[in-house]
N, CA, C and O atoms as a DFTB+ gen file, in Angstrom:
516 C
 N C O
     1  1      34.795      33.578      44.099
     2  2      35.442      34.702      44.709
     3  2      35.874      34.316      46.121
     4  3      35.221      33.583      46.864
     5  1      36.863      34.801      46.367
     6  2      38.008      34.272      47.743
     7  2      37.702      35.214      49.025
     8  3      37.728      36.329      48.503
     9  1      37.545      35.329      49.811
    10  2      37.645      36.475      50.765
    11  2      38.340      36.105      51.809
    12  3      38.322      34.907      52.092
    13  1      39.191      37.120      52.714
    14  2      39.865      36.903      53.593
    15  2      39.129      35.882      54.813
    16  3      37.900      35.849      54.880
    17  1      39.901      35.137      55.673
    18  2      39.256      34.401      56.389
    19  2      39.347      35.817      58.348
    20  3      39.918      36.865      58.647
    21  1      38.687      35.137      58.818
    22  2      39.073      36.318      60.161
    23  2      40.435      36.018      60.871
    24  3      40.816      36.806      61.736
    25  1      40.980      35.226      60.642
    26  2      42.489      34.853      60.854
    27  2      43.505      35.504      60.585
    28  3      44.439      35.939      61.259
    29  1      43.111      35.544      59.042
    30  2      44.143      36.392      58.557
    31  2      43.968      38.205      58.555
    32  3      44.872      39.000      58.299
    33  1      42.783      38.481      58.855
    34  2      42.662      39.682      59.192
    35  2      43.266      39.677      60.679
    36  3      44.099      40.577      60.778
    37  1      43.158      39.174      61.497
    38  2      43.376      39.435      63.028
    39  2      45.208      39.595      63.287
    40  3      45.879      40.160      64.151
    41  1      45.626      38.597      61.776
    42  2      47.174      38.227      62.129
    43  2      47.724      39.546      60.980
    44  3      48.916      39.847      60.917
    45  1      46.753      40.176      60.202
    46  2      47.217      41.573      59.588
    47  2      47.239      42.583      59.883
    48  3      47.932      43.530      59.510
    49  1      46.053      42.437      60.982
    50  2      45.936      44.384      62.464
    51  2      46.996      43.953      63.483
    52  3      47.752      44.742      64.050
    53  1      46.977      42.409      63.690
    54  2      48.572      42.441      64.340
    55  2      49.806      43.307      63.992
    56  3      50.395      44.198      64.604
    57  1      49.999      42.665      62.664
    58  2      51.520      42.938      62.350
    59  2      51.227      44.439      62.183
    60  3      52.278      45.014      62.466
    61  1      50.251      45.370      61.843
    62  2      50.172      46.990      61.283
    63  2      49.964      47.599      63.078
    64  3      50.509      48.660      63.382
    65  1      49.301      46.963      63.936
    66  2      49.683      47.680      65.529
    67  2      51.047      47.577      65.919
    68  3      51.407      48.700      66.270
    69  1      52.056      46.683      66.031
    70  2      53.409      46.339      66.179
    71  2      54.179      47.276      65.437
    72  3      54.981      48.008      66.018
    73  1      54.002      47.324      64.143
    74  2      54.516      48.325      62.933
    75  2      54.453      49.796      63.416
    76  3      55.496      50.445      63.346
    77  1      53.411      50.347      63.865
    78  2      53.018      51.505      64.112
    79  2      53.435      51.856      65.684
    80  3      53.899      52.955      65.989
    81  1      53.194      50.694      66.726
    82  2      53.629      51.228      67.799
    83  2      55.921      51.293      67.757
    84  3      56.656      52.050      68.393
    85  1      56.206      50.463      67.012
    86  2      57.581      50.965      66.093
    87  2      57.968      52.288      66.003
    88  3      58.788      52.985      66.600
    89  1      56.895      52.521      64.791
    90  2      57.381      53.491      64.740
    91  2      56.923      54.939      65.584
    92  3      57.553      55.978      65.387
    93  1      56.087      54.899      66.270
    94  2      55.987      55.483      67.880
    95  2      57.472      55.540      68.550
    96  3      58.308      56.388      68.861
    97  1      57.372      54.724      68.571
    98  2      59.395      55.003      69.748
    99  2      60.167      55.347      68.865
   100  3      61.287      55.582      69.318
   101  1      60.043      55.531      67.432
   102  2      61.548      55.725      66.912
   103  2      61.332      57.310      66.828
   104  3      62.192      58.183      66.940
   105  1      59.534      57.499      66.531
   106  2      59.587      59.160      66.595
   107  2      59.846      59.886      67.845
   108  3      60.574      60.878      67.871
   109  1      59.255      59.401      68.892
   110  2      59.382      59.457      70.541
   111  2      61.414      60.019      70.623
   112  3      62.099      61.042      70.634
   113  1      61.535      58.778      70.653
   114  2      63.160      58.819      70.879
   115  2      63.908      59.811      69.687
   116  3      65.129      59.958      69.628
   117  1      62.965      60.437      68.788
   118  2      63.735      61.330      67.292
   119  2      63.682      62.608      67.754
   120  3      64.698      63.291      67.628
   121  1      62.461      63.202      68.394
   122  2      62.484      64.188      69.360
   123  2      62.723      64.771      70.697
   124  3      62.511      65.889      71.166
   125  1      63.229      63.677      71.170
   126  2      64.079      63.639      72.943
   127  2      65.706      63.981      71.962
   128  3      66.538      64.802      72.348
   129  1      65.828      63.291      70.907
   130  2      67.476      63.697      70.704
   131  2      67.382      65.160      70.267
   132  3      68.273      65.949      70.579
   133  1      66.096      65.615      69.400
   134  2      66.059      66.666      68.685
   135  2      66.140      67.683      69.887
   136  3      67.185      68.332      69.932
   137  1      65.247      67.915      70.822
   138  2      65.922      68.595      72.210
   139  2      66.921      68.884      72.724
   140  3      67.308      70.008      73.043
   141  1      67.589      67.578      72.890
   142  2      68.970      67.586      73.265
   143  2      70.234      68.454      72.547
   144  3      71.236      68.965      73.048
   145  1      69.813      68.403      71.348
   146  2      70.675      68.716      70.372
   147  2      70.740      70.046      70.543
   148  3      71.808      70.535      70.911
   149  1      69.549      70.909      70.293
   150  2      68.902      72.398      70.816
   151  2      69.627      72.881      71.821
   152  3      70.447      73.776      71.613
   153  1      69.397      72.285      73.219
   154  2      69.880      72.479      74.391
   155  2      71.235      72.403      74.132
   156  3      71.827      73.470      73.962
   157  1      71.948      71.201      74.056
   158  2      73.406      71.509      74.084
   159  2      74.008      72.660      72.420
   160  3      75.229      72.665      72.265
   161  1      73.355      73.319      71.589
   162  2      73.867      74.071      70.589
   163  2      73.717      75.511      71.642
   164  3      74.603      76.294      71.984
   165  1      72.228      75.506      71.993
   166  2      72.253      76.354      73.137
   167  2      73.503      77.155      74.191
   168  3      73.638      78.365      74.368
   169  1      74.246      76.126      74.731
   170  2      74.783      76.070      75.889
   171  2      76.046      76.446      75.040
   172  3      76.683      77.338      75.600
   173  1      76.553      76.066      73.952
   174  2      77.976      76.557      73.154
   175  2      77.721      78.103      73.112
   176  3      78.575      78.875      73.549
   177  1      76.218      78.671      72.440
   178  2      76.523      79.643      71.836
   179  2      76.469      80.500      73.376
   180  3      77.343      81.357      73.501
   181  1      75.570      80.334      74.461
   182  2      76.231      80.978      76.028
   183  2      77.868      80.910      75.681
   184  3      78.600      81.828      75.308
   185  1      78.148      79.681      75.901
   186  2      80.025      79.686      76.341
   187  2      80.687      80.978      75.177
   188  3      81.665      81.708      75.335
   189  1      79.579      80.879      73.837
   190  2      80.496      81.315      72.840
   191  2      80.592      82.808      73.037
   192  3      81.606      83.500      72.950
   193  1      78.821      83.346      73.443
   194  2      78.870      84.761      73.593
   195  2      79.521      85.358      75.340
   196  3      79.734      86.540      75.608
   197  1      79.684      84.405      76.121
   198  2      80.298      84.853      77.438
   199  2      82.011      85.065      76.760
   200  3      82.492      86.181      76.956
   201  1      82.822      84.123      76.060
   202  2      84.233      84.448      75.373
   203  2      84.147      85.234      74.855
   204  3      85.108      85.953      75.128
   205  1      83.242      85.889      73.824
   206  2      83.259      87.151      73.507
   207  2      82.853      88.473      74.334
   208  3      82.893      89.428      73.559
   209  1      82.503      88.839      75.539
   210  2      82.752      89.306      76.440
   211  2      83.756      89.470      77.042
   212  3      84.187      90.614      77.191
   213  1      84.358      88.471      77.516
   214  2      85.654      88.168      78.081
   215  2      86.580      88.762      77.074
   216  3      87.015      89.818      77.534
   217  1      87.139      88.470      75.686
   218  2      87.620      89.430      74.818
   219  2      87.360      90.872      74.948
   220  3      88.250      91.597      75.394
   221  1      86.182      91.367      74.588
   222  2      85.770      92.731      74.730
   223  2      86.633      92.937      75.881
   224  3      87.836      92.960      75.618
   225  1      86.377      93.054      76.803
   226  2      86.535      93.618      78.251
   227  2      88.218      93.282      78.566
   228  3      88.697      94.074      79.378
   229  1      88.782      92.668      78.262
   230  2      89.742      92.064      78.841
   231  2      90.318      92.072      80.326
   232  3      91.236      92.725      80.822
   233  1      89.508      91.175      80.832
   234  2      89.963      91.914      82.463
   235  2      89.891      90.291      82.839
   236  3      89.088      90.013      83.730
   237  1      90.560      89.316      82.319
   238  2      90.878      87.951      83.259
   239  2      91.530      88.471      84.227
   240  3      92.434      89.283      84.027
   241  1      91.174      88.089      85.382
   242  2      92.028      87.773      86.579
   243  2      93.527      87.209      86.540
   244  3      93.705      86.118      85.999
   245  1      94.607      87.896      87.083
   246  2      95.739      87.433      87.153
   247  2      96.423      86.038      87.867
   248  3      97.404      85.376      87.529
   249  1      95.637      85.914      88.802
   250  2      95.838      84.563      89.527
   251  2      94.903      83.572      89.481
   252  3      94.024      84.253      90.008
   253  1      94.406      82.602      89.301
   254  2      93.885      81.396      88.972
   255  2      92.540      81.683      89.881
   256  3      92.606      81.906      91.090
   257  1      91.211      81.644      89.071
   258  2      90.367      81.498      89.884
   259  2      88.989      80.950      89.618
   260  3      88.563      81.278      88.511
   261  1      88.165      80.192      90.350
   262  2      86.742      79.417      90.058
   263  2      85.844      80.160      90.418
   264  3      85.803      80.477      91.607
   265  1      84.822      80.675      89.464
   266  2      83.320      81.075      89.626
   267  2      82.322      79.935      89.935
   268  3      81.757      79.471      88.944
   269  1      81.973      79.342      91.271
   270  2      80.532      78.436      90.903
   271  2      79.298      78.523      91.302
   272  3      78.513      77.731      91.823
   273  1      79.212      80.437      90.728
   274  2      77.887      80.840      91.308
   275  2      78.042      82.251      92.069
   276  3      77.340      83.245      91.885
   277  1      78.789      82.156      92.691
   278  2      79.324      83.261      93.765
   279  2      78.971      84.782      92.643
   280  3      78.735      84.602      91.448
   281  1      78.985      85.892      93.125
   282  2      79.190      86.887      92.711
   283  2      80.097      87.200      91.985
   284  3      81.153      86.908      92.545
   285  1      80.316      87.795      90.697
   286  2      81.661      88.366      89.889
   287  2      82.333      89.423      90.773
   288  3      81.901      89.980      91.782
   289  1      83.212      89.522      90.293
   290  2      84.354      90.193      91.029
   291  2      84.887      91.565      89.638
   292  3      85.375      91.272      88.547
   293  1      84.691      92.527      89.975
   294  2      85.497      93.043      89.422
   295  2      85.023      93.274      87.952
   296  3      85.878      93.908      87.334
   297  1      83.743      92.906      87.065
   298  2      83.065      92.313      86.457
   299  2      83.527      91.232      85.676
   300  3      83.690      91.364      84.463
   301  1      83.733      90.260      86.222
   302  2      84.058      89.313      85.638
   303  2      83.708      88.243      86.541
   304  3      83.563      88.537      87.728
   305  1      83.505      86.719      86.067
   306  2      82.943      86.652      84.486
   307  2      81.671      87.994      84.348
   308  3      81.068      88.613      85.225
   309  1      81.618      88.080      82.727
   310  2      80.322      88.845      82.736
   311  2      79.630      88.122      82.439
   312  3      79.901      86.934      82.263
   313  1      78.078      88.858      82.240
   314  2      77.063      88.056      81.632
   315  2      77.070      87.296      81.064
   316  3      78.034      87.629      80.375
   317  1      76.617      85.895      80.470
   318  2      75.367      85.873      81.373
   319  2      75.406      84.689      82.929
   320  3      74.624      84.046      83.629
   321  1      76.645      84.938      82.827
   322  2      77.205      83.915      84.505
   323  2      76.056      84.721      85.615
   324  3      75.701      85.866      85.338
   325  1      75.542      84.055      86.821
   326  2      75.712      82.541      87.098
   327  2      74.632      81.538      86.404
   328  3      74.795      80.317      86.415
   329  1      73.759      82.036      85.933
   330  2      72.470      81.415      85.431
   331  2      71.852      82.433      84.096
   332  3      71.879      83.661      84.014
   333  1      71.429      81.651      83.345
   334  2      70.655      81.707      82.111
   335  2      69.533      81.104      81.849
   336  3      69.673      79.926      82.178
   337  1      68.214      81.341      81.318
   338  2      66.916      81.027      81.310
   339  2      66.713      81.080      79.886
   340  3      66.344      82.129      79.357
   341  1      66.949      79.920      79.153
   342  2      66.557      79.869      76.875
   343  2      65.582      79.094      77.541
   344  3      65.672      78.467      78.596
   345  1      64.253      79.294      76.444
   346  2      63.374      78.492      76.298
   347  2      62.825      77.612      77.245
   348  3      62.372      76.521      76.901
   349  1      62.829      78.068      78.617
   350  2      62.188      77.347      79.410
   351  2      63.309      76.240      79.997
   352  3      63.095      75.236      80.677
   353  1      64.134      76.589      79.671
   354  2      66.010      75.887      80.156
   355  2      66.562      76.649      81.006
   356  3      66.973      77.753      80.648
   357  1      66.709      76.132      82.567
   358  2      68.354      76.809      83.311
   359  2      69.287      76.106      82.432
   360  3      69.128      74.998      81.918
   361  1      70.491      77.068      82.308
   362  2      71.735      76.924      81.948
   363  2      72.385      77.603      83.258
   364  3      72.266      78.821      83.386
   365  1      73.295      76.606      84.557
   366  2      74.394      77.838      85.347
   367  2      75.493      77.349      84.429
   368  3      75.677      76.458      83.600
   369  1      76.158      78.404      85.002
   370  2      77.652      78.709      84.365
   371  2      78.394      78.082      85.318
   372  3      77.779      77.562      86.249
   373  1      79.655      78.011      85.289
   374  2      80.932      77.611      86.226
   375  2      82.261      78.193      85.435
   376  3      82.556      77.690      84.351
   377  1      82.843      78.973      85.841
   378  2      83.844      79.690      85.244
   379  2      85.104      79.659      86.115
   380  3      85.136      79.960      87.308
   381  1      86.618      79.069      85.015
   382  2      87.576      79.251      85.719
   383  2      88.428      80.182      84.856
   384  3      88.180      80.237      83.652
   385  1      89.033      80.634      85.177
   386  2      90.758      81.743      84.474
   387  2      91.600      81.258      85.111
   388  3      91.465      80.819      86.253
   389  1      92.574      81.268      84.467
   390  2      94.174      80.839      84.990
   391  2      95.041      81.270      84.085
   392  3      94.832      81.206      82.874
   393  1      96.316      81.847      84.736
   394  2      97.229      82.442      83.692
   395  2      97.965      80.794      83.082
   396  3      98.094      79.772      83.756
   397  1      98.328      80.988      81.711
   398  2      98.892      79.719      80.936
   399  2     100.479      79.850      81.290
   400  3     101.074      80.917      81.136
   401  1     101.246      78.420      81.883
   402  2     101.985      78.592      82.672
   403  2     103.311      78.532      81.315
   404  3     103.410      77.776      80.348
   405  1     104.175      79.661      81.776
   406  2     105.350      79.693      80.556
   407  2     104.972      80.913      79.693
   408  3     105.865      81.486      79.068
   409  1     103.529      81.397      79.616
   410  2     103.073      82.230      78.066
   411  2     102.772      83.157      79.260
   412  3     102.091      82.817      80.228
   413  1     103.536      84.759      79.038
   414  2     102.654      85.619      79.343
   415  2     101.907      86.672      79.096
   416  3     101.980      87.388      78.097
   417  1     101.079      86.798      80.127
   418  2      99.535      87.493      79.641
   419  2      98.555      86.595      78.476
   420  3      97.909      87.132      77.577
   421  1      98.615      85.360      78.695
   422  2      97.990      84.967      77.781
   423  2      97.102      83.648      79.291
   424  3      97.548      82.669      79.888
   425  1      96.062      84.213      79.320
   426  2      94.963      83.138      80.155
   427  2      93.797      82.545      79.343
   428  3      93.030      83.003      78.496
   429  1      93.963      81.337      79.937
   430  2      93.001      80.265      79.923
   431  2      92.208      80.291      80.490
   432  3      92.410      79.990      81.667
   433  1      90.747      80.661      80.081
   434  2      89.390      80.365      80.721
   435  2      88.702      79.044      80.249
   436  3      88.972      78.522      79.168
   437  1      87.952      78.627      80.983
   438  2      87.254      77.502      80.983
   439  2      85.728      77.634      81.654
   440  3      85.449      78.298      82.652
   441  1      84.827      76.841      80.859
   442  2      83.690      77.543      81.036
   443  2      83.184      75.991      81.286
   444  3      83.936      75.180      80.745
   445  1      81.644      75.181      82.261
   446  2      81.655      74.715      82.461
   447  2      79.779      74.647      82.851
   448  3      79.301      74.848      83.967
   449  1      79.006      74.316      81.601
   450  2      77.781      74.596      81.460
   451  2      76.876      73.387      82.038
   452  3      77.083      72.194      81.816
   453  1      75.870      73.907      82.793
   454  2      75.195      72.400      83.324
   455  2      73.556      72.934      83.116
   456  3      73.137      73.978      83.616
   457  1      72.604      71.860      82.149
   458  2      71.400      72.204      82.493
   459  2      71.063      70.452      82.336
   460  3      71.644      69.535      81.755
   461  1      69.762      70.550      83.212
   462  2      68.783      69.149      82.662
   463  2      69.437      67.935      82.873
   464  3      69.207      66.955      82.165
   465  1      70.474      67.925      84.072
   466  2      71.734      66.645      84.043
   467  2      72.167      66.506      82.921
   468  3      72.034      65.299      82.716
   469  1      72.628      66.976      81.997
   470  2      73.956      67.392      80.948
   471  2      74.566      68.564      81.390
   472  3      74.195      69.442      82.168
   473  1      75.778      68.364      80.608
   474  2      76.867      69.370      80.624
   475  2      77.674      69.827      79.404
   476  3      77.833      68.976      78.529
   477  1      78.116      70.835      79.245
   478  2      78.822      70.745      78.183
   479  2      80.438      71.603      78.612
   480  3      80.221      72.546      79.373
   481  1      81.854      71.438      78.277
   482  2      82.992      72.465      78.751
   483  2      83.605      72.547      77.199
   484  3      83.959      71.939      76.188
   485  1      83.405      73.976      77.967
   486  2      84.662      75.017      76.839
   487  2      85.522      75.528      76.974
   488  3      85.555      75.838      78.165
   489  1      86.761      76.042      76.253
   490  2      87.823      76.325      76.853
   491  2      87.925      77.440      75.748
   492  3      87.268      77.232      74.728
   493  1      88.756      78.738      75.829
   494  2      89.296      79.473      75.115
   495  2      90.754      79.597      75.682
   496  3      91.316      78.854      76.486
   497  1      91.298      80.905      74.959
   498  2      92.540      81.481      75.395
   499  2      92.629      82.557      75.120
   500  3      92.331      82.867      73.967
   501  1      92.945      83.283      75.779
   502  2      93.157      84.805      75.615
   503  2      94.251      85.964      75.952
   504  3      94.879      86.071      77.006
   505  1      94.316      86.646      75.027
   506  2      95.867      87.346      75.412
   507  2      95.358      88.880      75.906
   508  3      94.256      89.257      75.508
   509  1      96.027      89.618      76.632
   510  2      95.525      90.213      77.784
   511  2      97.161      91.283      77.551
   512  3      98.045      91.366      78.404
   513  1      97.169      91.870      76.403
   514  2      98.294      92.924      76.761
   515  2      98.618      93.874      78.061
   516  3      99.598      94.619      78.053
């Protein structure tokens, strides 16, 4: 009967610690993206439910203008500009309107989301009878 020598055991908890600390970083690095992913789906559906506001209400500004933080005007942008709090996440906002040059009553907002050093920009368009 044969039995392993201690060699080859020492050079087999090798290769299964290497193996395992592997796959440590690939799970590590599987849930830093899985976050990310969250956070920025996050930050669309802000941009998505602030455009639907902006619809509702219809009150873009007529002349070209940047929100980066400052107080709304007039109510606009609305909620949830300048800052948002998901899950233990700031999201600020940055909001521009501008009338679309040639089309009228039809403005371009642009929305301009920053949390965690990422960003994400959105743009709609909107017609404003």
């Amino acid at each position: 009967m044969r039995a392993f020598t201690l060699a080859e055991l020492l050079l087999s908890l090798g290769f299964i610690s290497v193996s395992l600390l592997a796959l440590l970083g690939v799970l590590t690095l599987s849930l830093r993206s899985s976050s990310q992913n969250r956070e920025s789906s996050q930050a669309a559906q802000l941009a998505q439910h602030l455009f639907e506001e902006i619809g509702q209400s219809q009150n873009c500004p007529i002349t070209p203008v940047n929100f980066t933080g400052q107080a709304a005007v007039g109510g606009f942008p609305p909620l949830p500009y300048p800052v948002t709090r998901l899950d233990e996440t700031d999201y600020r906002l940055e909001v521009r309107c501008q009338p679309v040059a040639g089309r009228v009553q039809l403005y371009s907002v642009q929305v301009l989301i920053r949390w965690k050093g990422h960003q994400g920009s959105y743009e709609s368009f909107f017609y404003q009878p």
